[in-house]
N, C-alpha and C positions, 0 to 999 in steps of 0.2 A: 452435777453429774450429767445432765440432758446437753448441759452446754456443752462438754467435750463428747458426748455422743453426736451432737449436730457434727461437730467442728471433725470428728473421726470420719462423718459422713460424707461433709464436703470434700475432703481430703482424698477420701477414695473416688470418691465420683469425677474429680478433677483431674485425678490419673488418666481415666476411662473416657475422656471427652473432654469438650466446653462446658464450663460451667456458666447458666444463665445467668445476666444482670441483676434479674429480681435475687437470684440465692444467694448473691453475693452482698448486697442487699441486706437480707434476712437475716444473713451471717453477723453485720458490722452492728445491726440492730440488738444482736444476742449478746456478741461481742464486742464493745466501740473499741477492747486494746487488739483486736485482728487486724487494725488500718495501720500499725505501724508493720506487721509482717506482710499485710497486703500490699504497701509503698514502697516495700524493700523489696519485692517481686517483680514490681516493675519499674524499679529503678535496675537492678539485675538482667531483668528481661530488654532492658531499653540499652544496657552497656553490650549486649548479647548482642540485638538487633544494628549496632552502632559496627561491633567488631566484624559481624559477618558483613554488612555493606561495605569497610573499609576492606575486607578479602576479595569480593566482589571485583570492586574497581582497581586493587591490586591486581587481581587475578586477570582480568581483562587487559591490563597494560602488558603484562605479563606474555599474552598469549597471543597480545598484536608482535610484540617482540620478537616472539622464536616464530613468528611468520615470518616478520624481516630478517630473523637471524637466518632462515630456512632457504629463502628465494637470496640472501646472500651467498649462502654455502651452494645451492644447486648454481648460481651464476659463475661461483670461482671454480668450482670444478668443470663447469664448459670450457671456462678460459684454460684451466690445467690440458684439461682433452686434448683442444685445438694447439697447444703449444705443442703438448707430445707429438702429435699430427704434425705439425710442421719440423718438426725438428728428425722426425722418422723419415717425414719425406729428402732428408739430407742427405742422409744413406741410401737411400731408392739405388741412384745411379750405379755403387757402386755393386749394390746387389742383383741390378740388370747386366751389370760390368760380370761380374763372376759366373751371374747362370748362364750369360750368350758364353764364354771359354768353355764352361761345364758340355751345354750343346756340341763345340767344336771338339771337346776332346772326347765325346760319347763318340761321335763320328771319325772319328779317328783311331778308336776304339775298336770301331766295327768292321773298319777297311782293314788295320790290322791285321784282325781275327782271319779276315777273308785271305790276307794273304799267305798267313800263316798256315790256313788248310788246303791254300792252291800249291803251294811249295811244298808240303808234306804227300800231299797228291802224288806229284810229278817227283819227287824221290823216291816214294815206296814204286810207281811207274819204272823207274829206271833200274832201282833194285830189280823190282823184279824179273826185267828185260836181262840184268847181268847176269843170274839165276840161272838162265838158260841158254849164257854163251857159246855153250857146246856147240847146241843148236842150230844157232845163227854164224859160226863159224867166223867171230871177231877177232881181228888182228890185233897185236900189240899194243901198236898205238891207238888201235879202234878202241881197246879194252880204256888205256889212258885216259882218252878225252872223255870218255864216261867216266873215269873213278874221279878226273879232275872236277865235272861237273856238278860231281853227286858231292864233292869236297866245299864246292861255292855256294850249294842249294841247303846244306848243313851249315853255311857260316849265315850264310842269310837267313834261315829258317831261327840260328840262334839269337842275332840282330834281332829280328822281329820279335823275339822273344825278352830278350831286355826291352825292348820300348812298349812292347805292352803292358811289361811288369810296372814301367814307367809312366804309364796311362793311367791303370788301375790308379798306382797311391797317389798320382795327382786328379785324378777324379772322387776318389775318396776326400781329399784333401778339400777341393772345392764345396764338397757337398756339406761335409763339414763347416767352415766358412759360411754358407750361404744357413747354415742351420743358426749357429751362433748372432750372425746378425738381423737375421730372424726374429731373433728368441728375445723378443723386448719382456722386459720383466714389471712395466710397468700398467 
């Protein structure tokens, strides 16, 4: 009975800490059949110690690996980068090609615009000069050369009016364009 009260002893004490040499000792002296569960402890403990060193130097192989796996992946996406880079810079031109037209037809755009409010000007100008022919006491053909006038400054005021209309959607058109080539999706 004392002997399994030793042996309940050491048992809890060895959860809780080291157990000293001498108690172990003391033990084999109470108990000489404790040296074959004591042998299988550290034959267990020694496969234990074996298993964790071989994870160890696995583990270390391992973790040189996805360093080189790591600075391979960050190297081939430099090389991805720089191809995109070069392969965008192939389009460049064409997209300096479309925004220098874009420019040209913005200004052309705006001369338009301008002529279109200079001719609208000088017709409403002429209307309303005719408005008051009474006044001015115009002849016939005086009246003529005015209606014919205000007839050429309505065809040209509508001309101007298609090529603006003609500006806008090919300036739309361009902006467009320079958007889509743009627009790398990578």
């Amino acid at each position: 009975m004392k002997k399994y009260l030793l042996l309940l002893l050491v048992v809890l004490t060895a959860g809780c800490g080291g157990v000293s040499e001498k108690t172990i000792n003391d033990i084999l002296e109470r108990d000489p059949a404790f040296k074959n569960s004591l042998n299988e402890k550290l034959r267990i403990q020694g496969k234990i110690n074996s298993l964790k060193q071989a994870f160890l130097e696995e583990e270390t192989v391992l973790l040189q690996n996805i360093g080189t796996l790591r600075e391979t992946l960050r190297a081939k996406k430099n090389k991805l980068q720089m191809e995109i880079s070069s392969l965008k810079k192939d389009i460049a031109p064409k997209i300096l090609a479309l925004q220098a037209e874009l420019k040209q037809k913005y200004s052309e755009y705006g001369i338009t615009n301008r002529d279109i409010r200079d001719y609208t000007t000088k017709l409403k100008n002429i209307k309303d000069t005719l408005t008051k022919k009474g006044d001015l006491s115009l002849s016939g053909d005086e009246i003529a050369i005015w209606n014919d006038r205000i007839e050429k400054l309505e065809q040209k005021i509508s001309s101007l009016l298609t090529e603006r209309e003609k500006l806008r959607a090919r300036i739309l058109t361009l902006r467009t364009e320079i958007r889509i080539l743009n627009g790398w999706q990578a």
